[in-house]
C-alpha positions in Angstrom: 1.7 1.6 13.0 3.8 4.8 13.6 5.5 4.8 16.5 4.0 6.9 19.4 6.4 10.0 20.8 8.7 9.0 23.3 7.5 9.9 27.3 10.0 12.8 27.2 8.2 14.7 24.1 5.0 14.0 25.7 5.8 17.5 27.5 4.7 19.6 24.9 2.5 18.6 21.3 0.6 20.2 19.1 -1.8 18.6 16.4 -2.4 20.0 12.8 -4.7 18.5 10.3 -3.5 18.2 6.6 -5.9 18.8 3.7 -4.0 17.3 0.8 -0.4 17.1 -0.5 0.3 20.5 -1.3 -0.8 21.6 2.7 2.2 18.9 3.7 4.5 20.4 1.7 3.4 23.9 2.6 4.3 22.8 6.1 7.6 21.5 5.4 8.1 25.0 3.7 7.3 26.6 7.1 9.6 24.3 9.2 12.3 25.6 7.1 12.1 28.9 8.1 12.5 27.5 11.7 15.6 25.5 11.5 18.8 26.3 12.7 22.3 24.1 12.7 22.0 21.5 14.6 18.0 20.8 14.3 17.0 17.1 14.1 13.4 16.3 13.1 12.1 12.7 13.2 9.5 12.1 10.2 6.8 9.1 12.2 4.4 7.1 10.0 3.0 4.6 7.6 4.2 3.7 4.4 2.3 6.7 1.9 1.1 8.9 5.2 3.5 12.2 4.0 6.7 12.3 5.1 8.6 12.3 1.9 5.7 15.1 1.0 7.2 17.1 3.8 10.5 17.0 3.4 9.8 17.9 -0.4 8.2 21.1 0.6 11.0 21.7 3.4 14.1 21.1 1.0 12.8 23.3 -1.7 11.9 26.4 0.8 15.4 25.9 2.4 16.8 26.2 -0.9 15.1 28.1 -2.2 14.2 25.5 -5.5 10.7 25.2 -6.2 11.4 22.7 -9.2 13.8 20.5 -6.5 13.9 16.8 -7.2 13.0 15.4 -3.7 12.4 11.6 -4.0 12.1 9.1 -0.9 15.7 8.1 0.1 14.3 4.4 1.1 16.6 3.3 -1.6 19.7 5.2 -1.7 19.2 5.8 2.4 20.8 9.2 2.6 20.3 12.3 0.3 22.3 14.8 1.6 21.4 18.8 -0.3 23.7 21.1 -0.1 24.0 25.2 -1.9 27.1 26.5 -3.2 28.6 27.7 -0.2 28.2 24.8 1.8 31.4 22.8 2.5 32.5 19.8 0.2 34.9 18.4 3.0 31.5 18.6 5.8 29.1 16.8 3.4 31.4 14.1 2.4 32.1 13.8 6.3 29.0 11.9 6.6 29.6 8.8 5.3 30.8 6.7 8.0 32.5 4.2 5.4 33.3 4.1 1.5 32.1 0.7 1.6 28.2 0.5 1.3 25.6 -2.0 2.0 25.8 -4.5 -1.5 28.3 -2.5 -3.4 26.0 0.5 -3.4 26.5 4.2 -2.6 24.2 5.2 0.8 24.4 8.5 -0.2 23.9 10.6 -3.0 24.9 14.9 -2.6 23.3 17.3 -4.6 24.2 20.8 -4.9 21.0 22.3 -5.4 21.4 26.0 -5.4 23.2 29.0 -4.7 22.1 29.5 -1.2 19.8 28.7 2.1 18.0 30.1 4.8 20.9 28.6 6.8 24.2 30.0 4.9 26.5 26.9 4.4 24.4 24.5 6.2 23.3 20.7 4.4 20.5 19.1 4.9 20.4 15.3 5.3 17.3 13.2 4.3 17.5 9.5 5.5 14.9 6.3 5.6 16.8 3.5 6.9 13.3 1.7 6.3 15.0 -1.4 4.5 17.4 -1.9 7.4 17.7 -3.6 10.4 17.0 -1.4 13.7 20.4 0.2 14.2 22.4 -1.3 11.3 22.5 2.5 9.4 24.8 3.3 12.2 27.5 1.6 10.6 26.6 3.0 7.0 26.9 6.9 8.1 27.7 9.2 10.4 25.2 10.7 12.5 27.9 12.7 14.5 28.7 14.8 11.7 25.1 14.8 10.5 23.7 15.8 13.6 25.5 18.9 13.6 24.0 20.0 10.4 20.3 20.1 9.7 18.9 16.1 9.4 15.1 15.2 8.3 14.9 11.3 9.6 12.4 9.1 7.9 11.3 6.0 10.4 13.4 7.2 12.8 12.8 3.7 15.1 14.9 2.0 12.2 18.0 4.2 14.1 18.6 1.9 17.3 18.7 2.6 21.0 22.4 3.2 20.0 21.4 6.7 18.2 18.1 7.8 20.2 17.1 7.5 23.4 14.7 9.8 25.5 16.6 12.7 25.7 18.8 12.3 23.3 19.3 13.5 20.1 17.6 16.9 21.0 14.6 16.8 17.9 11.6 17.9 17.2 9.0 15.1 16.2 6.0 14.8 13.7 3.6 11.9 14.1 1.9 11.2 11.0 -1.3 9.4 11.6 -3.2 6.9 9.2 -2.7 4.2 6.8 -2.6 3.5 3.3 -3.5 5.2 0.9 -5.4 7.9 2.2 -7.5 10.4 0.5 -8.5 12.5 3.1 -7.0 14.5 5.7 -4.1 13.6 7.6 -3.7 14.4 11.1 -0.1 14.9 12.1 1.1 15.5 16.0 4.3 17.6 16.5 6.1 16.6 20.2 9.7 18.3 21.1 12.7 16.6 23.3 14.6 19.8 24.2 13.8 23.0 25.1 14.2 24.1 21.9 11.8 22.8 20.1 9.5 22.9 23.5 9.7 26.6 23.1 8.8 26.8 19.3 5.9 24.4 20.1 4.3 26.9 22.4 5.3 29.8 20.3 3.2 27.5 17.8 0.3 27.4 20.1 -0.1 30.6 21.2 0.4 32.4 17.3 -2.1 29.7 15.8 -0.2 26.9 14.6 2.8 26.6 12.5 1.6 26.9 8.8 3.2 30.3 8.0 6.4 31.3 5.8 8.2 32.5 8.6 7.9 33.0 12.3 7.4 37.2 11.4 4.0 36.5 10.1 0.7 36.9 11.0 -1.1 34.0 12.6 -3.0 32.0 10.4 -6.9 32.3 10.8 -7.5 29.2 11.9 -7.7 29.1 15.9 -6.2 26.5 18.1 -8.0 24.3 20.2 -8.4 21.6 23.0 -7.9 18.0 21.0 -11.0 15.6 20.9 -9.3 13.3 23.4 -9.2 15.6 25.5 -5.5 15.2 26.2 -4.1 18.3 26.3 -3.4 18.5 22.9 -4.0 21.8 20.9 -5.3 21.7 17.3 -5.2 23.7 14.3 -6.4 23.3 10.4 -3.4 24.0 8.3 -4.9 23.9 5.0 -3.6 27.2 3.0 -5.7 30.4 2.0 -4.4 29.9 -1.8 -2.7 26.1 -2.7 0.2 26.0 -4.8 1.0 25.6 -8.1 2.2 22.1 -8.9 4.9 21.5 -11.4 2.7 19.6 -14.0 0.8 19.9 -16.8 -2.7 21.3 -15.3 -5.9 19.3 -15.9 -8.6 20.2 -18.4 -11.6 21.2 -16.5 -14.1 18.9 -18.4 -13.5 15.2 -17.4 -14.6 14.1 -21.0 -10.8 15.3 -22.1 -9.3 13.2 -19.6 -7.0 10.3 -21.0 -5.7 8.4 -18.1 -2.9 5.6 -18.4 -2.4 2.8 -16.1 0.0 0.7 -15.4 -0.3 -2.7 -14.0 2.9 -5.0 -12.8 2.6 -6.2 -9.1 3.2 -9.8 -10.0 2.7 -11.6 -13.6 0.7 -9.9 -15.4 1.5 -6.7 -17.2 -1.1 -4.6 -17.8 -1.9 -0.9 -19.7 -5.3 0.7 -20.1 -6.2 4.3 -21.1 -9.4 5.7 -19.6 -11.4 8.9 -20.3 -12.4 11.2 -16.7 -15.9 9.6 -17.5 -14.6 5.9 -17.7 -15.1 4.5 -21.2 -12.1 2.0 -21.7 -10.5 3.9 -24.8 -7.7 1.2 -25.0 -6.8 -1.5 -23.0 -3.6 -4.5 -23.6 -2.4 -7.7 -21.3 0.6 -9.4 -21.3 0.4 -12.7 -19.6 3.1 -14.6 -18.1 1.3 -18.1 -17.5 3.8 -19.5 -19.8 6.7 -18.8 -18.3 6.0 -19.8 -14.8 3.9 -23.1 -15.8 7.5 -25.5 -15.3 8.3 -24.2 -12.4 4.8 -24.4 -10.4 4.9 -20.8 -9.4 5.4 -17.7 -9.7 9.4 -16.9 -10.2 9.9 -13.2 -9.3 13.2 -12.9 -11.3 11.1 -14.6 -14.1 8.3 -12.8 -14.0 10.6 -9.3 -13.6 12.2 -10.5 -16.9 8.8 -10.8 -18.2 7.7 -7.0 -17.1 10.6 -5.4 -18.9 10.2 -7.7 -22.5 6.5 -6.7 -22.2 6.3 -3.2 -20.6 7.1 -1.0 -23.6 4.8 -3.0 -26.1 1.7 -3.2 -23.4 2.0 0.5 -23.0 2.0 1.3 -26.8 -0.3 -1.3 -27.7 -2.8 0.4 -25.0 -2.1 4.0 -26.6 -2.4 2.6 -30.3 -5.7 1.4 -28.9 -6.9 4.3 -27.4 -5.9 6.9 -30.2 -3.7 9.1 -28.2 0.3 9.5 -27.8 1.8 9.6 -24.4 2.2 13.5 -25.3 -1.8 13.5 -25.2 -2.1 11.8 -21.6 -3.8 13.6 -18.7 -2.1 11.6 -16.2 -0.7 8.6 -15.4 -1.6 6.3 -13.1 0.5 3.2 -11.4 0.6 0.1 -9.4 3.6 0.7 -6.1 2.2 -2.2 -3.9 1.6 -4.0 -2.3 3.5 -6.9 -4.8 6.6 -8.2 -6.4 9.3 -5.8 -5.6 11.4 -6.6 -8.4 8.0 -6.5 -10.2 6.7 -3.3 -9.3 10.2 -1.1 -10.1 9.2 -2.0 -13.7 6.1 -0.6 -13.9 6.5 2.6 -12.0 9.2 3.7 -13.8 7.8 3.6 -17.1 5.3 5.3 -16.0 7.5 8.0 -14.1 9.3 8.1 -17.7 6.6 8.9 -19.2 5.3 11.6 -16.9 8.6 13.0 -16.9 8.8 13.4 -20.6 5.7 15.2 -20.8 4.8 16.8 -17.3 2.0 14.5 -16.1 0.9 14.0 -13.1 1.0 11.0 -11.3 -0.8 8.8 -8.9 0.8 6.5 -6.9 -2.5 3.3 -6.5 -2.9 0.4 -4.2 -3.1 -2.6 -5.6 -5.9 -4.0 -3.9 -7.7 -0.7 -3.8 -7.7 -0.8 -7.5 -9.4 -4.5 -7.4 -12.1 -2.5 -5.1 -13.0 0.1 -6.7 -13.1 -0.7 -10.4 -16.4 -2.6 -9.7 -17.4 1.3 -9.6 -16.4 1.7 -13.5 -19.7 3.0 -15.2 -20.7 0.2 -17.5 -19.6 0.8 -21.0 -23.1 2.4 -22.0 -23.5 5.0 -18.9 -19.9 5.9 -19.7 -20.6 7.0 -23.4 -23.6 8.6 -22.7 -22.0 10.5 -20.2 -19.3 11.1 -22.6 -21.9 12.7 -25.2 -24.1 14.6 -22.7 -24.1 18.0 -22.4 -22.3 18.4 -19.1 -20.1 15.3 -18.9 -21.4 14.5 -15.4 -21.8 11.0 -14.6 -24.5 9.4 -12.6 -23.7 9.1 -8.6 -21.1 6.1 -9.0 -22.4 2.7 -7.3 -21.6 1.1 -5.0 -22.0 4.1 -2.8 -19.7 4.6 0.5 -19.6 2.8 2.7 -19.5 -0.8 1.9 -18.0 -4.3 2.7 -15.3 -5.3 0.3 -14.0 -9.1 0.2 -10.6 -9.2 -1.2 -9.8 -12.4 -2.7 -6.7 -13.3 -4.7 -4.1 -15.2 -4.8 -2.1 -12.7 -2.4 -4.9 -11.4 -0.8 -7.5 -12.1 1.4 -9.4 -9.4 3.9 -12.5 -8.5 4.1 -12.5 -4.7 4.2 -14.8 -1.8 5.5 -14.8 0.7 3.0 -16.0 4.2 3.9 -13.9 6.3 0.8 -10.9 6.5 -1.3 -8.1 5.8 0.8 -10.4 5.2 3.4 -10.6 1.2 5.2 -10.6 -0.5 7.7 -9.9 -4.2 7.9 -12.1 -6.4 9.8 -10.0 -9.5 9.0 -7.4 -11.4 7.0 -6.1 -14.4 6.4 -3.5 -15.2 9.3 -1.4 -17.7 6.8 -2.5 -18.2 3.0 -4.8 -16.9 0.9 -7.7 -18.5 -0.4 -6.4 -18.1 -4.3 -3.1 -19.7 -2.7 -4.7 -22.3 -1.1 -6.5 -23.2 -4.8 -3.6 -22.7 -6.4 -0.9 -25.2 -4.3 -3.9 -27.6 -3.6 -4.0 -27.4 -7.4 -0.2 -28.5 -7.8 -0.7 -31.3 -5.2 -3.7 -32.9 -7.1 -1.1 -32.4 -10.9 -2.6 -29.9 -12.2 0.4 -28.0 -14.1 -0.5 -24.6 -15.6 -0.6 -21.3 -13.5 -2.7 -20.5 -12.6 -4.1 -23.6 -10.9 -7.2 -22.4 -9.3 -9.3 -21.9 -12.4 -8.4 -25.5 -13.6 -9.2 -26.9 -9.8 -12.4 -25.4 -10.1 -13.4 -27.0 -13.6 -11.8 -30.5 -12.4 -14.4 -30.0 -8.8 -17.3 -29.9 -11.1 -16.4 -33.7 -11.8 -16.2 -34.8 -8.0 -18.7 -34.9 -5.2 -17.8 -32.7 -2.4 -19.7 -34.8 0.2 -17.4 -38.2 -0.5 -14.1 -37.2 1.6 -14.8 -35.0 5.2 -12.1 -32.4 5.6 -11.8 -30.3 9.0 -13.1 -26.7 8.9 -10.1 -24.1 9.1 -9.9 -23.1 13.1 -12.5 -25.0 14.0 -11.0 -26.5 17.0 -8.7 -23.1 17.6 -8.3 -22.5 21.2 -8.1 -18.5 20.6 -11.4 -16.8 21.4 -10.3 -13.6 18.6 -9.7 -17.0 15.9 -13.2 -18.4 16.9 -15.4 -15.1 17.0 -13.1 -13.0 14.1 -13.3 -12.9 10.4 -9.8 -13.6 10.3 -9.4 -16.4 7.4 -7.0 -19.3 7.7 -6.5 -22.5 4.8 -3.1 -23.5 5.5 -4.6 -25.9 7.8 -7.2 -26.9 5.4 -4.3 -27.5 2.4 -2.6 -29.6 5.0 -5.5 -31.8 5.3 -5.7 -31.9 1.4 -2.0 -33.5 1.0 -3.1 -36.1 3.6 -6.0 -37.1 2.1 -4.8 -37.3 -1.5 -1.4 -39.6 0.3 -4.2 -42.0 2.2 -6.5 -41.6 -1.4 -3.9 -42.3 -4.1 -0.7 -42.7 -3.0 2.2 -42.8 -5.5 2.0 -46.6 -5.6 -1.7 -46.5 -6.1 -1.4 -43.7 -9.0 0.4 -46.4 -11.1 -2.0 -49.3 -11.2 -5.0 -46.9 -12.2 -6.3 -46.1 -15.4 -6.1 -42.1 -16.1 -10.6 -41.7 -16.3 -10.3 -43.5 -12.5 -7.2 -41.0 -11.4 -8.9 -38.0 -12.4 -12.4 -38.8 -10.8 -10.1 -39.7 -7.7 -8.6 -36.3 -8.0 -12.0 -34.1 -8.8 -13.8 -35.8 -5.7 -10.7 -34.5 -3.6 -11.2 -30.9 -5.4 -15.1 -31.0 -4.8 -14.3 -31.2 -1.1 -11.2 -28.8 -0.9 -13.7 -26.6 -2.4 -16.4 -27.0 -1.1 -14.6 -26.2 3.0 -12.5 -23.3 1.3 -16.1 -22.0 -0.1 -18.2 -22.7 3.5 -14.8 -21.3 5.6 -15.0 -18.0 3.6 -18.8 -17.1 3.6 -18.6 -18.0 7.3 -15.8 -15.2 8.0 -17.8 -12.6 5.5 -20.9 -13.3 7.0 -19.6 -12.0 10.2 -17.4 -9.5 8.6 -20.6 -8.1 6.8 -23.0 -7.7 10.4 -19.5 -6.1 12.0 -19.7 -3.9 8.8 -23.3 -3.3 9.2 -23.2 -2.3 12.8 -20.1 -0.1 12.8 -21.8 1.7 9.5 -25.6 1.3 9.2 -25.7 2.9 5.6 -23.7 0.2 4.2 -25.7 -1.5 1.6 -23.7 -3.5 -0.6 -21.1 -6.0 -0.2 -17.9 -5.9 -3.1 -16.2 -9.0 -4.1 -12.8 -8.5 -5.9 -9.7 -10.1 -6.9 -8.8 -12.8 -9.0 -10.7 -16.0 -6.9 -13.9 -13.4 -7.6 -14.0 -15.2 -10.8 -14.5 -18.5 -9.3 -18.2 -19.5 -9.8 -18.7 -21.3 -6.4 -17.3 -18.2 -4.2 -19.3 -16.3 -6.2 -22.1 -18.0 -5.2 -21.6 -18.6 -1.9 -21.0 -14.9 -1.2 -24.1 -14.2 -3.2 -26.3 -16.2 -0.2 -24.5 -14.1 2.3 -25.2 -10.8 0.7 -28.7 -11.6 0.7 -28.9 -13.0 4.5 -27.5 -9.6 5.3 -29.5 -7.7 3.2 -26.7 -6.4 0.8 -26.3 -6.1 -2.2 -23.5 -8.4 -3.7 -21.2 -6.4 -6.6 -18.4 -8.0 -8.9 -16.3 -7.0 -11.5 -16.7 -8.7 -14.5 -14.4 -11.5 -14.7 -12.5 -10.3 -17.3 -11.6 -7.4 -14.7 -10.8 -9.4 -11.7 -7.8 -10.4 -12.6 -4.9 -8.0 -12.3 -5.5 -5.5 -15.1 -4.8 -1.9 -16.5 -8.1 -0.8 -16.5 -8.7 -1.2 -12.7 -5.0 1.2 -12.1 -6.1 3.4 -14.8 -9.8 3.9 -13.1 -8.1 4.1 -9.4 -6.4 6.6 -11.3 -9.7 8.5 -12.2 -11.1 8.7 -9.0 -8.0 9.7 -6.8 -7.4 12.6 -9.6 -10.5 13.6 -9.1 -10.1 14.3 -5.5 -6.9 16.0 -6.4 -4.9 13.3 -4.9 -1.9 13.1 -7.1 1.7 14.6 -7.3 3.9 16.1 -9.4 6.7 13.9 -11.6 9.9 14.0 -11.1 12.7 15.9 -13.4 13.8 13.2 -16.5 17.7 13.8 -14.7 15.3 12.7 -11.3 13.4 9.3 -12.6 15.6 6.8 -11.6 15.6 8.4 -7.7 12.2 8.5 -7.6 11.5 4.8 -8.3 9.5 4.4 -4.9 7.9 1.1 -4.5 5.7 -0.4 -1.4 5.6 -4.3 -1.5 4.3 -4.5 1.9 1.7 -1.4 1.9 -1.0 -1.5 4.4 -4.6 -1.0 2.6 -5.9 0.4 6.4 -6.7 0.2 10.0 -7.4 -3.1 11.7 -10.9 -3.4 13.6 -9.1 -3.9 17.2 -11.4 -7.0 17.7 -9.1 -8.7 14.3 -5.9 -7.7 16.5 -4.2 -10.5 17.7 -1.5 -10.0 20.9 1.8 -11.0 20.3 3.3 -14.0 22.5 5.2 -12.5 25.5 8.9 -12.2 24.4 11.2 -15.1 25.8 14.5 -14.4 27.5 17.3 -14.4 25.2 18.7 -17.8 23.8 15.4 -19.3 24.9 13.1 -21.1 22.1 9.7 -21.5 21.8 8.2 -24.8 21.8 7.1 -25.7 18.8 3.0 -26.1 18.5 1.5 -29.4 17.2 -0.2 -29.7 14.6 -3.0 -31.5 15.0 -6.8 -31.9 13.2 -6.2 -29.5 10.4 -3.2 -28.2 11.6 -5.5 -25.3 14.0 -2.0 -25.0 16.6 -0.2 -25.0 13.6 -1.9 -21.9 12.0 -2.1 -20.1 15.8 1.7 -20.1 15.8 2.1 -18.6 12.5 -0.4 -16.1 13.5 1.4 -15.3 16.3 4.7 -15.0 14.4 3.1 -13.0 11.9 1.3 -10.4 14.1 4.9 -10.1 16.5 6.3 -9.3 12.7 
C-alpha cells in the first residue's frame, strides 16, 4: 500500500481525480511549469497506479519533447535528462560512485533537447524500488541531486538517512489504488515547506492544478470539501480536449481489430491474435514440460532459456495463423506480472519490439486478470456472427460485473471480488501455497515425475478411495479467529500431513518388497484423500468468500473459476455445489484456456483497449529502457476482514520462538502467515 504523507505534509493537501493516462500525464505537464531549482517531488503508490505516467508527461513539458522516451527507472534506478545548456560536469556529479550495484550503470543521462522551462537545470528520475530502504544512498548523490530538479519514485525505499519530516523540502503526490486499474485514479498532493504549502493553496483557491501554466485560467471544474470530510479539497482534472498519443490510432469499427498477445509469466509461451469482436484468428503454444520434468520443477533460468528459443516462432506461428503481419496489428497486448522475472523480460520485449517497429499501442495485462476475464470471450459462434453483422456490436459480454472469481493455479490462489476491469478486491488468499502447488509437490512426493504433476495426481486419485486414510483439515485447529472465520486458503499444512502419511504407508523399505499394481493402489488411495481435503478445504473458503461477495455486492450473480487447477474435474465440481448453494452461477473457461495461454493476454487486451486503457510504445533506440516487468503485482485491495496484523516487532538481536508444528502443521502455517503479511 502507498505510504500515507508524513504528519508534517498533513498541513496542507489537495485531492485530484484522474480519468485515464493521458489526464496523468497532462498533470505532470502542469507541475512542470511549477518547478524551480531545487524542487523535490516524491511520486507514492502501487506497482501500475501512475507515477512513471506522470513523470512522462512532466519530462516532455519541461523539455519541451512530446515524442520523449520516458521509461520507469526501476531498472537502471536513475535517469537523469538534461537540454543543451545544462552542465556536463553538474549531471555527472550525481553519481556518488563509478562502481554500481552488480557491475551495472545506476544512471543513464540523456540530452534530450535544446532547452527547459528551467534554463540549464536536469531533472533526475529515480525508483530505488529493487533496493533495500536506504541502500541508493550509497549508489548516488542526492546532495547534488537535490539541488537540481528530482522526481522520486517510492520515495520510502530512500531511508530515514535521506527524508525525515521536514526534511528534504518536497512536494508529495499520493497515488491511490491497486493493480491494474481501469478507472479513475485518485491522487492526494501534501507539501513539507512553505513552498509547496503556498502553491497548494494557490491550487485551491484557482481550481486545482491541471493547467499549462500558473497564468491560466482556472479550469471549470470547482473544488470541493473531500468525502471524508477531512479537510481535503477536490477537483476533476480530466482535460477539455485529451491528447494525441504517439501511436498508430485505432480503426473505429472493432471488426478491424487484430490484437496480439503475448504470454510468458512462467513455462509456457504463448501468442494469440484476436479480432475487437473476439474470434481467435490465430493462436500457437510452446510448452516447456519437457524441460523441467528431471528436475521436478520449474527452473526459471530453464524455462527463461525456453522463452527466448520459442518466443520468435510462437509469435510468427500465431500471425501465420491469423493471416496478418505484425505491420497489420492493432495493438499489442502483454503479460508484466505477476510471474517469473527472468520470464517475463522475454515476453514484453518482443512485444515492445514489435510495437516499436510499427507504432502500436500497447497494453501492459495482469496475469491473473487475464485468467478472469477470458471466461468473458464470446464463444466462437457469437463472435462470428458479430463479426458479420451489420454493426459489429457484440452481445452484453457475460459474466456481467460484479462477480466472485476463484483464482486457482499453481501460483495463485484468491478468491476475488470483481466489480470491473482493473477493478478487485480480494477476500482471501492462500497464506502459504497454492492449491495447484500443493497438487503438484504432493505429486512429486507420491513419484509422479512429469510437470506438471497435478493433472497426473488427479487421474492416479480416480484409482484410490478418499475415505481409507483421514488427513487433518488445513487450519482447523488454528487459534486465529481472522484464519477460522476468513477465506484465507492454507495446504502447506495439509502437504505436510501427506509426506507423513505416505512415510507411515510405504516407507522406502516397504516400497521394495511390493509389487508395482500394489504400490500404485497404495499411492492413488493417498491421492484420493490428499484430494479429496484440498477439494472440501477450498469450497469451504469460496463458500464464504461467495456470501462476503454477495453481501458487499447484491447484484453479483455468478461465480468465475480460473487458472490452471480450473481444469481439475473434482474442483470443478466441488465449486459447482457451491455456486448453486449460493445461488450463482458457476463460469469456466474451457480447459484448453485455463492454462496459461495467448488468447486470454490477447482478450485482456481487447477489453482494456476498449476502455482506452493502453499507452503509447516506446522509440526502437528506447525498447530496451522500457522493459518494465512486475513479478510481484498486486491484482487489488484486501477485504480488511482477510488482513492479518503483523507480530509486534522484537527488540533488536532478539529471535522469535519458533512455532510447533503440530496436527497439520496449523502453528506452523500461522507463523508463515505472519512472516508473510509483516513482508
Amino acid at each position: 500500500m502507498a505510504a500515507a504523507p508524513v504528519e508534517a505534509a498533513a498541513a496542507a493537501a489537495l485531492s485530484v481525480e484522474l480519468a485515464d493516462v493521458e489526464a496523468t500525464e497532462a498533470l505532470g505537464a502542469a507541475l512542470a511549469h511549477e518547478v524551480q531549482r531545487g524542487d523535490v517531488i516524491f511520486l507514492r503508490g502501487e506497482l501500475g497506479s501512475g507515477k512513471t505516467s506522470l513523470a512522462r508527461g512532466f519530462l516532455r513539458r519541461f523539455f519541451g519533447n512530446p515524442l520523449l522516451d520516458v521509461p520507469s527507472p526501476s531498472y537502471l534506478l536513475h535517469f537523469a535528462y538534461s537540454s543543451d545548456d545544462a552542465a556536463p560536469q553538474e549531471v555527472a556529479a550525481a553519481v556518488a560512485a563509478p562502481a554500481a550495484e552488480g557491475g551495472k550503470a545506476t544512471m543513464q543521462a540523456c540530452r534530450v533537447s535544446s532547452s527547459s522551462l528551467v534554463p540549464g537545470c536536469p531533472v533526475h528520475h529515480i525508483d530505488p524500488f529493487r533496493l533495500p530502504e536506504g541502500k541508493i544512498a550509497a549508489l548516488v548523490d542526492f546532495e547534488a541531486i537535490f539541488g537540481a530538479i528530482s522526481l522520486i519514485e517510492w520515495p520510502e525505499r530512500l531511508g530515514d538517512q535521506l527524508v525525515s519530516g521536514d526534511k528534504p523540502p518536497r512536494l508529495e503526490v499520493n497515488f491511490e489504488g491497486f493493480g491494474p486499474q481501469g478507472e479513475g485514479r485518485i491522487v492526494t498532493f501534501s507539501a513539507v515547506g512553505d513552498r509547496w504549502r503556498g502553491t497548494l493553496d494557490r491550487w485551491a483557491a484557482e481550481g486545482g492544478p491541471l493547467r499549462s501554466r500558473p497564468s491560466d485560467p482556472a479550469p471549470s471544474a470547482s473544488l470541493s470539501p473531500s468525502p471524508a470530510g477531512d479537510g481535503q479539497a477536490s477537483a476533476s482534472t480530466t482535460p477539455a480536449a485529451a491528447s494525441t498519443r504517439n501511436c498508430r490510432a485505432l480503426p473505429a469499427d472493432p471488426r478491424k481489430w487484430r490484437v496480439l498477445g503475448i504470454e510468458s509469466s512462467c513455462d509456457d509461451t504463448g501468442a494469440a491474435v484476436l479480432s475487437g469482436t473476439g474470434e481467435i484468428l490465430g493462436e500457437a503454444l510452446a510448452s516447456q514440460s519437457g524441460i523441467h520434468e528431471q528436475w521436478g520443477g520449474v527452473v526459471p533460468r530453464l524455462a527463461q532459456d525456453g522463452h527466448r528459443k520459442a518466443i520468435d516462432a510462437t509469435v510468427e506461428e500465431a500471425l501465420e495463423r491469423a493471416g496478418v503481419a505484425a505491420a497489420e496489428l492493432t495493438a499489442v497486448a502483454v503479460t508484466v506480472g505477476p510471474g517469473l522475472g527472468m520470464c517475463l523480460e522475454v515476453g514484453v520485449r518482443k512485444a515492445l519490439q514489435i510495437a516499436a517497429a510499427h507504432r502500436l499501442p500497447v497494453i501492459r495485462v495482469h496475469h491473473m486478470e487475464a485468467h478472469m476475464l477470458v471466461t468473458r470471450l464470446p464463444s466462437a459462434d457469437v463472435a462470428k456472427a458479430a463479426a458479420e453483422s451489420a454493426d459489429g456490436v457484440l452481445p452484453a459480454l457475460s459474466p456481467a460485473f460484479p462477480f466472485l472469481t476463484l483464482l486457482v493455479s499453481g501460483g495463485h490462489n484468491m478468491a476475488v471480488l470483481s466489480r470491473g476491469i482493473g477493478n478487485h478486491t480480494i477476500l482471501g488468499s492462500t497464506i502459504d501455497d497454492s492449491i495447484g502447488e500443493a497438487f503438484d509437490k504432493t505429486a512429486r512426493t507420491l513419484g509422479i515425475t512429469q510437470v506438471p504433476g497435478g493433472p497426473h495426481l488427479e487421474r492416479l486419485a480416480k484409482e484410490g478411495d478418499a475415505d481409507l486414510h483421514k488427513l487433518p483439515k488445513p487450519l482447523s485447529k488454528s487459534r486465529d479467529p481472522a484464519l477460522q472465520k476468513g477465506c484465507d486458503f492454507s495446504f502447506s499444512g495439509l502437504k505436510t500431513a501427506v509426506r507423513a502419511l505416505i512415510d507411515k504407508e510405504i516407507p522406502a523399505a516397504k516400497v521394495k518388497e511390493m509389487s508395482e499394481p500394489d504400490l500404485r493402489q497404495a499411492r492413488a488411495h493417498i491421492a484420493a484423500a490428499f484430494q479429496n481435503v484440498a477439494v472440501r478445504h477450498l469450497c469451504e473458503r469460496a463458500g464464504r468468500a461467495a456470501e462476503w461477495a454477495v453481501e458487499m455486492e447484491p447484484e453479483t450473480a455468478s461465480m468465475v473459476v480460473a487458472g490452471g487447477v480450473a481444469a481439475n474435474q473434482a474442483v470443478r465440481q466441488g465449486l459447482r455445489e457451491v455456486a448453486e448453494d449460493c445461488d450463482l452461477e458457476m463460469r469456466c473457461p474451457p480447459p484448453r484456456l485455463c492454462v496459461d495461454n495467448g488468447v486470454m493476454v490477447a482478450w485482456a487486451g481487447v477489453e482494456r483497449l476498449k476502455l482506452g486503457l493502453y499507452e503509447e510504445p516506446p522509440s526502437e533506440a528506447g525498447t530496451e529502457h522500457a522493459v518494465e516487468i512486475r513479478p510481484r503485482w498486486p491484482l487489488g485491495n484486501r477485504d480488511p476482514r482477510s488482513q492479518r496484523p503483523a507480530p509486534p516487532k522484537l527488540p533488536k538481536g532478539q529471535k522469535r520462538k519458533k512455532e510447533v508444528d503440530t496436527a497439520g502443521g496449523d502453528a506452523a502455517v500461522e507463523a508463515a502467515a505472519r512472516k508473510k503479511t509483516a513482508a
